[in-house]
C-alpha positions in Angstrom: 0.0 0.0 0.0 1.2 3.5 -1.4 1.8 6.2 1.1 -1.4 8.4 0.5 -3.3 4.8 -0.1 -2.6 4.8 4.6 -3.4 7.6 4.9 -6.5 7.7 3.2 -7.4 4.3 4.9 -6.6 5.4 8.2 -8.6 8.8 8.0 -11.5 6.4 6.3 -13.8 6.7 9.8 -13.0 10.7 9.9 -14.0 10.9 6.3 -17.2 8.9 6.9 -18.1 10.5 10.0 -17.4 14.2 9.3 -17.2 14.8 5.4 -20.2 12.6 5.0 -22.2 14.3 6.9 -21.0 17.9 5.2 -21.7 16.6 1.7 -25.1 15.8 2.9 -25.5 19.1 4.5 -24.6 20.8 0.9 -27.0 18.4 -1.2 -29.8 19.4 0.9 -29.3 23.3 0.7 -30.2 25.0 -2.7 -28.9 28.6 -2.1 -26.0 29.5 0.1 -27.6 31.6 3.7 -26.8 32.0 7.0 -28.4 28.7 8.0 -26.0 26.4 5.9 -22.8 28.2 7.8 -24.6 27.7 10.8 -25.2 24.3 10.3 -22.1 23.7 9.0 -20.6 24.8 12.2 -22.1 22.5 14.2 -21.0 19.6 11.9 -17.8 21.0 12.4 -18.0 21.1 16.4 -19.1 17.5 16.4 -16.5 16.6 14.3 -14.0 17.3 17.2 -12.6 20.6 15.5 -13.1 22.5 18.4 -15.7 25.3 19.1 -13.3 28.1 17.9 -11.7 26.7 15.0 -15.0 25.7 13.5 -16.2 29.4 13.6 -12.6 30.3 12.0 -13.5 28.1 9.5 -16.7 29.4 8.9 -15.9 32.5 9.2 -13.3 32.6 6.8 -15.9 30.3 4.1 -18.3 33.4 4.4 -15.5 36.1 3.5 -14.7 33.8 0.8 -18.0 33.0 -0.5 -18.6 36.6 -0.2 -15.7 37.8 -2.1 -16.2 35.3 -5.0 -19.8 35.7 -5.4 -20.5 32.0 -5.2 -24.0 31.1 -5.1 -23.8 26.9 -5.6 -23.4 25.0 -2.4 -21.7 22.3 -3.9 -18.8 25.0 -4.4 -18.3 24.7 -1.0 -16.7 21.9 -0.6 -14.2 22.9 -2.6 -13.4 26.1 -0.8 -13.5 24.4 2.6 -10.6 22.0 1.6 -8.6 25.1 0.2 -9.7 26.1 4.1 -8.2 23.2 6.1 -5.0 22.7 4.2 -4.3 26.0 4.6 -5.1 25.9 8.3 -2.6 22.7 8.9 0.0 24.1 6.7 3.5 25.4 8.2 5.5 24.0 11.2 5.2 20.1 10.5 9.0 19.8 9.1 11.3 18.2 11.6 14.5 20.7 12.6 16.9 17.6 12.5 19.8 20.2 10.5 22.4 19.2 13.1 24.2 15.5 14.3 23.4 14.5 16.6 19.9 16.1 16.4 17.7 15.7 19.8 13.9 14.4 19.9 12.2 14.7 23.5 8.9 12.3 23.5 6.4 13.1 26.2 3.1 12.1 26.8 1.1 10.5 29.4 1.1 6.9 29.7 -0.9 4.7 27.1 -1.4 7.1 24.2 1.9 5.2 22.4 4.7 6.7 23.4 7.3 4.1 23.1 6.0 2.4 20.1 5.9 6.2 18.4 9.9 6.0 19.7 10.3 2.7 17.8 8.6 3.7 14.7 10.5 6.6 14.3 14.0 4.5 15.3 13.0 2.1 12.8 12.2 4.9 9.9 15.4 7.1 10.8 17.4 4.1 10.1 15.9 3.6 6.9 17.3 6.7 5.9 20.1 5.8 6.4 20.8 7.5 9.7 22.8 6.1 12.9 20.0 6.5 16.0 20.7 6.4 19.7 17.5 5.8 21.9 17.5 6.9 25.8 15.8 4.8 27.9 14.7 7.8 30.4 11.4 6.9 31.7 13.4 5.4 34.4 10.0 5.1 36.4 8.5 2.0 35.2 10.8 -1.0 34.3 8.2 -2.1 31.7 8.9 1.1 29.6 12.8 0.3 29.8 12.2 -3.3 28.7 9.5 -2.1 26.0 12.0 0.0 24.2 14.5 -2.6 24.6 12.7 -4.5 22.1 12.3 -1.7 19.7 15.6 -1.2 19.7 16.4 -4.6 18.3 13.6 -4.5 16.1 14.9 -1.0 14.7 18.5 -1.6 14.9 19.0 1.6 16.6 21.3 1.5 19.7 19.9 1.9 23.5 21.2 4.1 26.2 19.6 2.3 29.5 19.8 2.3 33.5 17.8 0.6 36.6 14.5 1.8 37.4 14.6 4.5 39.5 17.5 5.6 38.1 17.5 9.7 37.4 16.4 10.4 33.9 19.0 13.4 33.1 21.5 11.0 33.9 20.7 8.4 31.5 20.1 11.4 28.9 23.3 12.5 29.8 24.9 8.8 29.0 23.2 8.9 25.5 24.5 12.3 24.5 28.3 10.8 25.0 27.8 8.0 23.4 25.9 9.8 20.6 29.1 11.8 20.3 31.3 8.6 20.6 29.8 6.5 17.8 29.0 9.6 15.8 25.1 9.5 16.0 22.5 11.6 14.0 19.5 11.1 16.4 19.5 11.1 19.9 15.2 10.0 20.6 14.8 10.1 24.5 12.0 8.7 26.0 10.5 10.3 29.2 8.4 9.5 32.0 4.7 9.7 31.6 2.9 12.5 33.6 0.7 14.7 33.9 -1.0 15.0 37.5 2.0 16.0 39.0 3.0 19.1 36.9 5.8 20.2 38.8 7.5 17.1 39.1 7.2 16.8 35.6 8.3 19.9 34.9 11.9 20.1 36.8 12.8 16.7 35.2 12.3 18.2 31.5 14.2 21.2 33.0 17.0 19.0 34.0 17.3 17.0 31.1 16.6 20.3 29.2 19.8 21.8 31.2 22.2 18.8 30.4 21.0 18.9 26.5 21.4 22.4 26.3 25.0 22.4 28.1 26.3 19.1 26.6 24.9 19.7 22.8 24.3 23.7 23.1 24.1 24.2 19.2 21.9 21.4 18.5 18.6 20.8 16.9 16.0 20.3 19.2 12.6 19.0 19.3 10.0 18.4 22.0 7.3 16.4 20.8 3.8 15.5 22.5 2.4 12.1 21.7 -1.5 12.3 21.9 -3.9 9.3 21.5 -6.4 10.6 18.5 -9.3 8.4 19.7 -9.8 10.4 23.3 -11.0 13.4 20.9 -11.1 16.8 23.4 -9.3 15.4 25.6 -6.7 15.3 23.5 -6.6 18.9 22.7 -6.7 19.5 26.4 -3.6 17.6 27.3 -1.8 19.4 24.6 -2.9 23.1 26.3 -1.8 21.4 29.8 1.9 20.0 28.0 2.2 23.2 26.6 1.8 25.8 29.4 3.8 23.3 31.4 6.7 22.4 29.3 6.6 24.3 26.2 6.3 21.7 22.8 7.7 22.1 19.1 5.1 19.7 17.5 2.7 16.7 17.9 2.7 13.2 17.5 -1.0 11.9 16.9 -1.6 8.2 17.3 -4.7 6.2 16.5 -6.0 8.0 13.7 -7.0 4.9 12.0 -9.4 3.9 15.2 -11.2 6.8 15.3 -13.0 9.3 13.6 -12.1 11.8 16.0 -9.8 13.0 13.5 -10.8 16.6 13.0 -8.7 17.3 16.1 -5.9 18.0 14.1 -7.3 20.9 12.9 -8.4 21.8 16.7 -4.7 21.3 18.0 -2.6 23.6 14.9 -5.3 25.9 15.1 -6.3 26.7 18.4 -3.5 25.8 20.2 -0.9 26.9 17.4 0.9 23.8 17.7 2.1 21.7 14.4 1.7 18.0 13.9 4.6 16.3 13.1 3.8 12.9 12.3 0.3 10.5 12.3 -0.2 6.9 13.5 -2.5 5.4 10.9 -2.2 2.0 11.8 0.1 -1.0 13.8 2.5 -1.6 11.1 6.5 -0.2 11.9 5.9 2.0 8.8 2.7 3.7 9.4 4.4 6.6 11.3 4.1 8.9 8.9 5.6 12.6 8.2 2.7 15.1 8.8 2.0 16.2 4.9 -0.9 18.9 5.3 -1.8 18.7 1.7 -2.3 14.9 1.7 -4.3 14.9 5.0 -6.6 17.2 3.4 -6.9 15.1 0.7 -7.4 11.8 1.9 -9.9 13.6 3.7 -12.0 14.8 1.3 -11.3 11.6 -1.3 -14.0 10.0 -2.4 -14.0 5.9 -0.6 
């Protein structure tokens, strides 16, 4: 299966959920009025694009529809895509310009954080690249031992400690040995949490500080793995990680599960935060590259 052939199938219950119901909306409307915008809205809202960037959207359809002088609702459809690809465009490219290059991966536990670790491993190394995994969610053993096997299904190398061992440290471990074997990719794995904000937020500072003062030129990026399926509640963890620890770009799992997917659009929009790459399925490849332009398509295609 091409690339835009998984995407398209993973966004396939989005597509049937949201866009279906919008082209129905526009067959049943012969003139273009207040009450198709409002309508549309609400689709929109129910389609987990979040309250203020479905009246964006609207908002901007009415400018455009004004300016044009479109009268045909089937036009809309159209426009609206123009719309959302604009929306999702900018921010989604990777800042990987240095070697070793540094990914942070946070999240709270479940949403896929580790297997998002190993999919990216595994797709680095495809390119050709030489990738250094640390092991620092030092707080459960399981996470340790899961990305132990990623590692050998990768081939990337592993930087590990106990449980319970400090995080920073191990981080710290993985930067020399990044610089020893002459790595591109240092991809750290942290510890899960949100409740406890504060704790959360001096152990990113640390391992922040000993990046910062061990690689201070390098490329960083800080990215947010959210589970697509838990809708809202994504968006909301993303406001919570971002206030507390300040994110480059989002990893969004599950797309294929769910068709939950207009929070994309909610999260690059409302938040201002890109997404980076998409889980559209349980294969090692399909961690893809955030492509705005072939979201947007495979979620208008036709099934």
């Amino acid at each position: 299966m091409g690339l835009f052939s998984k995407i398209k199938q993973g966004l396939k219950k989005t597509r049937d959920s949201i866009m279906g119901q919008i082209d129905g909306l526009l067959k049943s409307f012969t003139k273009i009025d207040e009450e198709l915008f409002e309508e549309l809205e609400e689709l929109l809202v129910m389609g987990d694009v979040g309250v203020n960037t479905a009246g964006h959207i609207c908002d901007e359809l009415r400018a455009r529809v004004k300016k044009e002088g479109v009268k045909d609702p089937a036009l809309i459809n159209g426009m609206l895509k123009d719309i959302i690809s604009e929306m999702l465009s900018g921010g989604q490219e990777l800042d990987m310009s240095t070697a070793p290059s540094v990914i942070l991966v946070i999240g709270v536990n479940g949403v896929g954080k580790t297997t998002t670790i190993g999919k990216m491993a595994a797709a680095f190394k495809q390119q050709g690249k030489k990738v250094i995994m640390a092991a620092a969610d030092t707080f459960r053993a399981a996470a340790i031992d899961q990305l132990q096997i990623w590692a050998e299904r990768s081939g990337a190398d592993i930087v590990r400690q106990n449980e319970g061992s400090d995080p920073a440290a191990v981080v710290f471990d993985a930067i020399s040995a990044a610089k020893a074997r002459g790595a591109d990719v240092i991809i750290c794995d942290t510890a899960g949490r949100l409740h406890n904000k504060r704790h959360l937020m001096d152990e990113l500072a640390k391992i922040n500080r000993i990046i910062d003062r061990e690689l201070p030129d390098c490329s960083k990026e800080i990215l947010l793995v959210l589970d697509a399926t838990t809708g809202q509640n994504a968006v909301n963890q993303a406001r919570e990680f971002k206030n507390a620890v300040g994110i480059t770009g989002i990893v969004l799992t599950k797309l294929d599960g769910t068709a939950k997917g207009g929070v994309v659009l909610a999260i690059k929009e409302g938040l201002g935060i890109p997404v980076k790459y998409i889980g559209v399925g349980e294969q090692i490849d399909d961690l893809q590259p955030f492509d705005p332009q072939d979201f947007t398509e495979a979620l208008f295609a036709q099934n």
